[in-house]
C-alpha positions in Angstrom: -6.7 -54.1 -29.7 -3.3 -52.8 -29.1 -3.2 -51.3 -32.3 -6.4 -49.2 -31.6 -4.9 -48.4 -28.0 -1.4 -47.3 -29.8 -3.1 -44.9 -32.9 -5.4 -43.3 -29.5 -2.4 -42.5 -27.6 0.1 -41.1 -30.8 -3.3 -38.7 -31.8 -3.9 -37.7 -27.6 -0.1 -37.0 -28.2 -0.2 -35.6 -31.1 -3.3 -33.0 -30.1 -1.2 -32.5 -27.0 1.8 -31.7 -29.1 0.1 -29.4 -31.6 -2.2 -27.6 -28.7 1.4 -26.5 -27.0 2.9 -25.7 -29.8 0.9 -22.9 -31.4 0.2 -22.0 -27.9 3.7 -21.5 -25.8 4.8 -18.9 -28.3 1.5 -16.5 -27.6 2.5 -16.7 -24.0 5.4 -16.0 -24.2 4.8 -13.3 -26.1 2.0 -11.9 -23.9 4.1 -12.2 -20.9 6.6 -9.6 -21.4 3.3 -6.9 -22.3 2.0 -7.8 -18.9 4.8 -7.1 -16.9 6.1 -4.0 -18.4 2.7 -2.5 -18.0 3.0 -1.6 -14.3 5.9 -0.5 -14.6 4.6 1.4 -17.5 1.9 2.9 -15.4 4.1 3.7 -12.3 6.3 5.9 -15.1 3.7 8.1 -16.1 1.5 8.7 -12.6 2.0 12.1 -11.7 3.0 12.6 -8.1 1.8 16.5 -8.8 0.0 17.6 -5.5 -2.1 21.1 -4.1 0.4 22.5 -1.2 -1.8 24.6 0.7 0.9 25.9 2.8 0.3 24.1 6.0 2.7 21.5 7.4 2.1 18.4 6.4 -0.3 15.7 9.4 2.7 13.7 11.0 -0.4 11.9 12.2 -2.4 9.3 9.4 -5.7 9.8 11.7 -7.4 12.8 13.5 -6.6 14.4 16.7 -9.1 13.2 19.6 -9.7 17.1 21.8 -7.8 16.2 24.8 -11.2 17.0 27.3 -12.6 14.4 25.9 -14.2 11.9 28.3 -11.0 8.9 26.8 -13.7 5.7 27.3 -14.7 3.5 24.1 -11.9 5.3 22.1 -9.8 3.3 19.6 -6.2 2.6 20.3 -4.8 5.1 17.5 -7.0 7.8 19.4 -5.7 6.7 22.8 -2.2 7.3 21.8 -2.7 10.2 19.6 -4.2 11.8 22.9 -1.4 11.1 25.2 0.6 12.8 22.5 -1.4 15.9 22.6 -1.1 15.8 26.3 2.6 15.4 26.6 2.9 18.3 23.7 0.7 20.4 25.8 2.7 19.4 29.1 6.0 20.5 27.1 4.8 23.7 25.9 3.6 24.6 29.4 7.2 23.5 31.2 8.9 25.8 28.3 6.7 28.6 29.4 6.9 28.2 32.7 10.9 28.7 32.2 10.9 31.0 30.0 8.3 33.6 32.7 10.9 32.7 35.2 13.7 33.6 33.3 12.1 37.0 32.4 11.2 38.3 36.3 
């Protein structure tokens, strides 16, 4: 009985043995290829892009119009609004400086 239980064990350990054998040097292989192909891919991505001549959006979403009744808008629409506002409230103050500088 313990002779049967000792040849089952050296052949599990043997499989087990063989199995990682003729399989740890294909991985380690195959590892290097995977990781040097982002890398890879990042090299040759072009970063060409049309310039149409305008100045590029500061802002990553649109510009709500300011008249605009402001209920059920998002937050990024909310504060992209007071922006435009305060913009709007500069460029009048800088006119209104500049007439009274001229008269």
């Amino acid at each position: 009985m313990a002779e049967k239980s000792f040849v089952r064990n050296w052949l599990r350990n043997a499989t087990l043995a063989a199995v990682l054998s003729t399989g740890m040097p294909s991985l380690v292989v195959a590892a290097p290829d995977a990781a040097a192909a982002p890398e890879q891919q990042k090299r040759n991505r072009s970063k060409f892009e049309y310039h149409d001549g305008s100045a590029e959006e500061k802002r990553p979403y649109r510009r709500p119009n300011p008249d605009v009744d402001p209920t059920n808008l998002r937050y990024e629409e909310l504060i992209a609004r007071i922006n435009a506002l305060e913009e709007r409230l500069e460029a009048l103050e800088y006119q209104s400086k500049f007439s009274k500088r001229v008269q």
